[in-house]
C-alpha positions in Angstrom: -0.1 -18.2 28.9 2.1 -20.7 27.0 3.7 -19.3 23.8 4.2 -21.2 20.9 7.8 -21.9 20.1 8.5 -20.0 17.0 8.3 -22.2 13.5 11.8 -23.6 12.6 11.9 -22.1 8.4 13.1 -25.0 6.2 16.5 -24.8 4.4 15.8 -23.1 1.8 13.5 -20.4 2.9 16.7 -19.6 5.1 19.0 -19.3 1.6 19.0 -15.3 0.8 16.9 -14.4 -1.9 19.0 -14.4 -4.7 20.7 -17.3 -3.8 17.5 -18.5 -4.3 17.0 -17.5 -7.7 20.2 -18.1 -8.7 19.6 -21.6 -7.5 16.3 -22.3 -9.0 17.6 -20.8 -12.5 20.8 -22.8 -12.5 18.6 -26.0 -11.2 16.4 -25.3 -14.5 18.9 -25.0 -16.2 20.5 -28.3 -15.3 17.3 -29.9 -15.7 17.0 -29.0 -19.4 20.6 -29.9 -20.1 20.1 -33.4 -19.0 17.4 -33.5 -21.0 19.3 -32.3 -24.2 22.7 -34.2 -22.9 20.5 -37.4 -22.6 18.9 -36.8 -26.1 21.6 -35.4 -27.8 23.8 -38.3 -26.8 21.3 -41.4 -27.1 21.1 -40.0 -31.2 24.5 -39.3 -31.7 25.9 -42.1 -30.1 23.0 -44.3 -32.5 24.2 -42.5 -35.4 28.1 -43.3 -34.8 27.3 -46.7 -34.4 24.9 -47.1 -37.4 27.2 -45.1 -39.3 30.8 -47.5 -37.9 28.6 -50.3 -39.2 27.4 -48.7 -42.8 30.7 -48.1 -43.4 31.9 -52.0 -42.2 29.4 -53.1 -44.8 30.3 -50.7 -47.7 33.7 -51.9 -47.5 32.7 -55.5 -47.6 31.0 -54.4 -50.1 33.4 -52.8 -52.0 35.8 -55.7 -51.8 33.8 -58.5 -52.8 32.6 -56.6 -55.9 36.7 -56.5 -56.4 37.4 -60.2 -55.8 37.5 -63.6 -57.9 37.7 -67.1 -56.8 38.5 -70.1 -59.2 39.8 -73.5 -59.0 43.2 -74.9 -60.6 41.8 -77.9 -62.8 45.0 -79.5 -62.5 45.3 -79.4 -58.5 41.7 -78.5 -58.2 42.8 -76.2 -55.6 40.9 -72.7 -55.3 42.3 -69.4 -56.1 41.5 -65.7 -55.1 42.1 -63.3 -57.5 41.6 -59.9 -55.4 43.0 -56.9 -54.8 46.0 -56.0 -52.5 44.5 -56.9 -49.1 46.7 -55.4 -46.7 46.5 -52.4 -48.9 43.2 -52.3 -48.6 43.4 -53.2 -44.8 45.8 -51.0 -43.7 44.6 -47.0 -43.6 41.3 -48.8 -41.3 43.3 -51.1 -39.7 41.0 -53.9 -40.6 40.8 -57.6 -40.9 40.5 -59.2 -44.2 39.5 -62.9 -45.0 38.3 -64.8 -48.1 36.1 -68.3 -47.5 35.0 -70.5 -50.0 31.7 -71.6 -49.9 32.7 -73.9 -47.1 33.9 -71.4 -45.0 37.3 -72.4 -45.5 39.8 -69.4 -45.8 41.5 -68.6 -48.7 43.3 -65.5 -48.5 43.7 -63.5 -45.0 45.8 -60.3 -43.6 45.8 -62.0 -40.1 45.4 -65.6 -40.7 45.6 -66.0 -37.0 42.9 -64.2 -35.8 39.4 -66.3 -36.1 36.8 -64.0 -37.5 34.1 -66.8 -37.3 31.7 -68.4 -39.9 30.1 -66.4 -42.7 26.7 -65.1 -41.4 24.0 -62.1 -43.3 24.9 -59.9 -40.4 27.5 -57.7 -38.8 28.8 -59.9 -35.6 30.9 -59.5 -33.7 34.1 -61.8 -32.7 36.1 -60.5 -29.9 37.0 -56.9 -30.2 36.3 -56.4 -33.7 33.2 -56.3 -35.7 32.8 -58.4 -38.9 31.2 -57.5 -41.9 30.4 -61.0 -44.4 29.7 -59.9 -47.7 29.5 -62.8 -51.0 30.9 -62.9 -53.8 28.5 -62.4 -56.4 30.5 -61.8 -59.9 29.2 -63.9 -62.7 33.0 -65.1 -63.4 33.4 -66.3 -59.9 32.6 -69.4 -57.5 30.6 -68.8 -54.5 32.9 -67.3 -51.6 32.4 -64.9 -48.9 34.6 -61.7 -48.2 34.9 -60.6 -43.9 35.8 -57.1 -43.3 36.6 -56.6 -39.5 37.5 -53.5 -38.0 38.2 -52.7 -33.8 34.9 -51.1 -32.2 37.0 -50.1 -29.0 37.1 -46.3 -31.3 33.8 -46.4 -31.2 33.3 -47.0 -28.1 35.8 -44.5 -27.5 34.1 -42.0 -29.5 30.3 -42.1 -27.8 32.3 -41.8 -24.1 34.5 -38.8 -25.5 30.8 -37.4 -26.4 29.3 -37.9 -23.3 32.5 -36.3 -21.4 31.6 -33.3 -23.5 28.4 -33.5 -23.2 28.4 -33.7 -19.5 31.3 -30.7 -19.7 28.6 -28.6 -21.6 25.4 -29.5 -19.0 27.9 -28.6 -16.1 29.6 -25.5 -17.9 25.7 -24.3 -18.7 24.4 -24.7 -15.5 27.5 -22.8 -14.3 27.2 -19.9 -16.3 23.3 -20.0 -15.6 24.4 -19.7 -11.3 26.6 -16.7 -12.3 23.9 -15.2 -14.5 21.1 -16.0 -12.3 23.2 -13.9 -9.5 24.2 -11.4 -11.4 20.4 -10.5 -12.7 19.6 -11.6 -9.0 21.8 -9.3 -7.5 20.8 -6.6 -10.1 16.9 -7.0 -9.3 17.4 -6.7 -5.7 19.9 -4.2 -5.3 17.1 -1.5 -5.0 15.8 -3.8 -2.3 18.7 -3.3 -0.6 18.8 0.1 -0.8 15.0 0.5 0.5 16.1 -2.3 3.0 18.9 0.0 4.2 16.8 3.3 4.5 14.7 1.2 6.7 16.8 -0.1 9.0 18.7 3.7 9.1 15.1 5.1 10.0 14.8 2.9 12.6 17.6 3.1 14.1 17.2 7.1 14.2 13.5 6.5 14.9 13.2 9.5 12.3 10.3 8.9 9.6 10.9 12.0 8.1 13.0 10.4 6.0 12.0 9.9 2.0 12.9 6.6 0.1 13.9 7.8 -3.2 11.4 6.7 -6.0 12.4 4.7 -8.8 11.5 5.7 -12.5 10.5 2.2 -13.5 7.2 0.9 -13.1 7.9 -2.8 -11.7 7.0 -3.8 -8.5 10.3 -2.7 -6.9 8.7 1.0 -7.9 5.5 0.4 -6.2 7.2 -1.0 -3.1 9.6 1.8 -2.4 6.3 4.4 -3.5 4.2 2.6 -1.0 7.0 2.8 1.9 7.5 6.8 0.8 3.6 7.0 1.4 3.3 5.1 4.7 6.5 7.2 5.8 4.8 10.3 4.9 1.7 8.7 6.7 3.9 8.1 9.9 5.8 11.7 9.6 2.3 13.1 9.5 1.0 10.9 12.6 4.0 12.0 14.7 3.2 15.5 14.3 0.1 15.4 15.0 0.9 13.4 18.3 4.0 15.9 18.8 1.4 19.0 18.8 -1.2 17.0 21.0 1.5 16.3 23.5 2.4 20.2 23.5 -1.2 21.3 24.2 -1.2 18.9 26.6 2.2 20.1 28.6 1.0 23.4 27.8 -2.1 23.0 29.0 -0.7 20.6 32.6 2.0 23.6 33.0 -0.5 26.4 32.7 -2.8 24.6 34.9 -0.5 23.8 38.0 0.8 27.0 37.8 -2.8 28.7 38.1 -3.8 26.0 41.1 -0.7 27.1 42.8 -2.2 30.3 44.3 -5.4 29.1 45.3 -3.8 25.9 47.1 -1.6 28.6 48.9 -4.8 30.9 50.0 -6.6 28.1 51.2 -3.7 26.5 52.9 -2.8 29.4 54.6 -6.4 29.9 55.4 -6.6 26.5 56.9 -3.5 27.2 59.0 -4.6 30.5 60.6 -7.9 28.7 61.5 -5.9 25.7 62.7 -3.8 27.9 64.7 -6.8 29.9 66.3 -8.5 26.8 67.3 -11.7 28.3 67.2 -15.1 25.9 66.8 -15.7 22.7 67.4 -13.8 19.5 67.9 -15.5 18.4 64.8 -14.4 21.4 63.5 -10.9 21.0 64.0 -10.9 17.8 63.1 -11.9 19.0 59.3 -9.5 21.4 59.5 -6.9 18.9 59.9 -8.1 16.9 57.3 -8.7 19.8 54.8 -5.1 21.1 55.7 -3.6 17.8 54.9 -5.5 17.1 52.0 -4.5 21.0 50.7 -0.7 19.9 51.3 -1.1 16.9 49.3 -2.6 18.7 46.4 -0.1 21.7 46.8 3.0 18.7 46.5 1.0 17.2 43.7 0.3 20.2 41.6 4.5 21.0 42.4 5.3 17.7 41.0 3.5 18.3 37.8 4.4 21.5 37.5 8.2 20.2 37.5 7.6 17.8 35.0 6.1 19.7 32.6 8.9 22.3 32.4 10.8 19.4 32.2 9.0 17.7 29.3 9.2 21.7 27.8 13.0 21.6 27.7 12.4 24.5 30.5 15.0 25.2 32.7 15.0 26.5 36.3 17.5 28.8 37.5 20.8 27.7 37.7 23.3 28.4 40.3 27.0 26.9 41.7 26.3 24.4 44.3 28.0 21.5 46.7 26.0 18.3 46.0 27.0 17.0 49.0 25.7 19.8 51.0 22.2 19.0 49.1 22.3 15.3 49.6 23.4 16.2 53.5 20.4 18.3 53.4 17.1 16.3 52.1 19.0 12.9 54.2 17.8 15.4 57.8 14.8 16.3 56.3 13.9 12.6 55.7 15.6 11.2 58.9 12.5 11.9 61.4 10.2 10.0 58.9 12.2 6.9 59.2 11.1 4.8 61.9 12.8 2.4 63.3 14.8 2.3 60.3 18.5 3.0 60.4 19.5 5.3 58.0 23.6 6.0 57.1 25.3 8.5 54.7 28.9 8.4 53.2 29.0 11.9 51.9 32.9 12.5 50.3 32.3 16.3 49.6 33.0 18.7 47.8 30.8 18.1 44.9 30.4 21.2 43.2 28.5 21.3 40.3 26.2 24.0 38.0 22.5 23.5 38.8 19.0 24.0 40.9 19.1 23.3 44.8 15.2 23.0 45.0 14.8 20.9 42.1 18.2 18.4 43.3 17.1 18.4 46.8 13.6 17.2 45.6 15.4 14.4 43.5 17.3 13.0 46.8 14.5 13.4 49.1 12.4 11.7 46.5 14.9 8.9 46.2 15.1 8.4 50.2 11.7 8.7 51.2 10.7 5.7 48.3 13.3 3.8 50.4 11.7 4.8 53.3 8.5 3.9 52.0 9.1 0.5 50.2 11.6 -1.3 53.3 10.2 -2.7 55.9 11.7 -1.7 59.6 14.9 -2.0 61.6 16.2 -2.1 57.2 19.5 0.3 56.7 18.8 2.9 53.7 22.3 4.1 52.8 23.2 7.4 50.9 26.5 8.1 48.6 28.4 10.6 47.4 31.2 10.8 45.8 33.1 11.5 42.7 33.7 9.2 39.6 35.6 10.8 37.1 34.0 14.1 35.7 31.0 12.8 37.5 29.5 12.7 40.7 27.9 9.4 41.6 25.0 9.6 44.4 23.4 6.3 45.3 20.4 5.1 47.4 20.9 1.7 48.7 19.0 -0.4 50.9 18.5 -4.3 52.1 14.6 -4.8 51.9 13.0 -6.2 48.9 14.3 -5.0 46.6 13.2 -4.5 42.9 11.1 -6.9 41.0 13.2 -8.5 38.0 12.4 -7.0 34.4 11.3 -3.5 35.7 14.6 -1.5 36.4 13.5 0.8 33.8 9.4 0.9 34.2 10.0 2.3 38.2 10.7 5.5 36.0 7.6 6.0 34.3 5.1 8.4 35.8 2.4 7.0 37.9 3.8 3.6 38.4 3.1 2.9 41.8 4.7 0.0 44.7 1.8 -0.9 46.2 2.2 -4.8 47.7 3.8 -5.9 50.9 7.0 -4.0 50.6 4.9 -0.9 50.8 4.9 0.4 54.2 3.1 3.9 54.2 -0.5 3.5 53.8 -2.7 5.4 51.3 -0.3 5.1 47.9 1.8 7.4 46.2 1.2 9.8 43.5 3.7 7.5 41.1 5.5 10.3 40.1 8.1 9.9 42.5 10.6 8.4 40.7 9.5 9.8 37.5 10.4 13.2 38.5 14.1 11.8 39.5 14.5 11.0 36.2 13.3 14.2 34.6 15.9 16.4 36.8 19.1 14.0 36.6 18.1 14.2 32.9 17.6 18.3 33.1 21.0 18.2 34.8 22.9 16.4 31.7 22.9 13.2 34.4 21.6 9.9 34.4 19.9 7.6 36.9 19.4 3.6 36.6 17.7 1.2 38.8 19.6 -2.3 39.9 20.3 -4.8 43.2 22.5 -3.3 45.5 25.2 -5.4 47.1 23.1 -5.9 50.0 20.2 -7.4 47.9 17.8 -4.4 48.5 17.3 -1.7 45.8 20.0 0.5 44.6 19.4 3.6 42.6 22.8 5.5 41.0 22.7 9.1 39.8 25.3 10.4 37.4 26.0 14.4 37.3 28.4 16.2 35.4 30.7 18.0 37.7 31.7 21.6 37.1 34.4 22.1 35.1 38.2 22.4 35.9 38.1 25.9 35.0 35.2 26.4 37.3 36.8 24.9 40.2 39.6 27.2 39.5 37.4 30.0 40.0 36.0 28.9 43.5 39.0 28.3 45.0 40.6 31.6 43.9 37.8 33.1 45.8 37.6 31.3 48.6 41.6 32.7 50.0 40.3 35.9 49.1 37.3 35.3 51.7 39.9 33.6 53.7 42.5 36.9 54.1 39.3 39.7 54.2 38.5 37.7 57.1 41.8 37.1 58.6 42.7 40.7 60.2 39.0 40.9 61.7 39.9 37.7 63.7 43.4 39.4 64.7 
């Protein structure tokens, strides 16, 4: 099956939330700025134009209304009469002329600077702007009056607007990102919270857990309501699955314990009739088979037995032990089943340690005869023992197949079963081989993992907590006690 490669998010649906509403305020908020700034400026900066040039004209204006021309009749040369012009020049730092009706100058503040002919408009002449205004007093001839005065302030003006304009739409938009992730941060900080719970309850896989309900009635109140429900919903579920699976360990338990006794009278049974010989060849021959079919059941009904104590939390008895001695143990019992295949031990005893002898001799024959059972012959299976700490480390290794990648931890479910080429005893397990290693390192406060040993076979490691310093104490106290009761019987 081909999976599809997982859909790469776009930028911005990788930007936190409130980022992103922080963003998409402040981006409003820019946009409606420009729009203002743009407006705003277009008008003002109209209005201090029209209003530089009003005020040009006014003081034409004003000046012209001031101002008499005449002629000398003996030199028939003309004469201004007006008032002060570089008084009236100087706080606007203007330009003054008076033309005849030529255009020919008659009085100036700057009669060096050209201010151009006479025309009904403002113009412009280099970097001032002129103002012509006539002469229109009934006591006068016909002359013009040209006010100029420097646009470069102006100018200077509508950019000092814009500057503070553009200040004010980069200032606003700003203040709108800080208040967009304030209110942002505000709006989602019971988000967080609910977020938080979550990821607590799954990390403790615990939906007992309540989300504490809000007062308000947004939608941040119905999402943390609806997660308090479906926990409740959940806690609920689990129970009810919880109780189910302690009928049903009740019920396996109860069960294998009743089958035991009527496995052990027929067994028996079969054995006295096997032993008699009496009938048949065909008779003897379904003894056979009924005996080893009662034997099978009998180790069966054990092995469920042993796990549901173990799924109870129960507890067999407990006694002070050499796990080497075990290990030594179940190794001979599994020895003749091996074949051709070589088996070798490297037990560094003592190991003693607090537990069951059945129940750890049933976790080391279980772990040998799967060896056994998945390597094919003239293989070496090799068994471990030896301390690590507090610990005692036991391992099975081998160099056959080994374990298939990605299942280390599925061998340890119950009824998984091997069955493929590696598989070299016929008929198949029950699968509950390695399940019930599991179950008694974990009843014995040990662990057990599944990997590639160095000889690129399988390798399965037990952990078990040694007894304790004070324990060994103990034993060897008694031991020289043993050692000098038994001393004058041997003199």
């Amino acid at each position: 099956m081909k999976w599809a490669s997982p859909r790469r998010l776009p930028l911005f649906e990788r930007i936190p939330v409130r980022w992103r509403i922080a963003v998409t305020t402040a981006g409003l908020t820019l946009l409606i700025l420009v729009i203002f700034a743009l407006v705003l400026g277009q008008v003002v900066g109209n209005r201090i134009r029209s209003d530089f040039r009003s005020e040009l004209s006014s003081a034409g204006r004003s000046l012209a209304a001031e101002t008499r021309v005449s002629s000398d009749p003996i030199s028939g040369v003309f004469v201004s009469r007006s008032p002060d012009l570089r008084a009236f020049a100087l706080p606007e730092d203007a330009v003054i002329k008076v033309l005849d009706q030529s255009g020919q100058p008659l009085a100036a503040t700057n009669p060096g600077i050209d201010l151009g002919p006479p025309t009904a408009n403002i113009h412009d002449s280099g970097s001032l702007s002129v103002a012509t205004e006539p002469v229109t007093t009934s006591d006068s001839l016909p002359a013009y009056v040209q006010y100029a005065r420097p646009y470069e302030g102006v100018n200077e003006t509508v950019a000092r607007l814009w500057l503070f304009l553009g200040a004010g739409v980069l200032g606003g938009t700003l203040l709108a990102l800080l208040a967009g992730l304030a209110v942002a941060d505000r709006a989602m900080r019971p988000i967080k919270a609910l977020t938080g719970l979550a990821r607590q309850i799954t990390s403790t896989r615990d939906p007992s857990a309540r989300i504490p309900v809000p007062a308000t009635e947004d939608e941040v109140g119905e999402l943390a309501r609806t997660m308090d429900g479906m926990l409740q919903a959940l806690d609920e579920a689990r129970g009810e699955r919880e109780r189910a699976l302690d009928r049903q360990r009740e019920f396996v338990a109860d069960a294998s314990h009743e089958l035991r006794t009527p496995l052990t009278s027929i067994q028996a049974n079969l054995e006295l009739l096997q032993v008699e010989g009496a009938g048949t060849e065909d008779d003897r021959h379904a003894i056979d088979s009924a005996l080893s079919s009662t034997k099978r059941m009998s180790g069966l009904v054990a092995d469920l037995l042993l796990l549901a104590r173990a799924d109870a939390g129960r507890q067999a008895a407990r006694t002070d032990l050499d796990l080497a001695q075990i290990a030594a143990g179940a190794l001979d019992e599994v020895e003749p089943l091996a074949g051709d295949r070589r088996m070798e031990s490297r037990l560094e005893g003592p190991l003693p340690m607090k537990g069951n002898p059945d129940e750890l001799h049933r976790m080391i024959r279980n772990l040998l005869e799967n060896a056994v059972r998945h390597t094919p012959e003239k293989t070496t299976v090799e068994l471990t023992a030896r301390r690590a700490g507090h610990e005692a480390l036991l391992e099975v290794l081998d160099d056959g197949p080994g374990i298939p990648a990605g299942i280390e931890e599925q061998v340890f479910d119950r009824f998984v079963r091997g069955d493929g080429p590696a598989d070299t005893v016929g008929g198949g397990g029950s699968g509950l081989g390695l399940a019930i290693v599991r179950a008694v390192a974990r009843s014995h406060g040990g662990s057990v993992e599944a990997g590639e040993s160095t000889y690129g076979g399988a390798r399965f490691s037990i952990r078990l907590p040694l007894a304790s310093v004070g324990e060994e104490h103990e034993e060897t106290a008694e031991e020289p006690a043993e050692a000098a009761s038994d001393e004058p019987q041997k003199l």
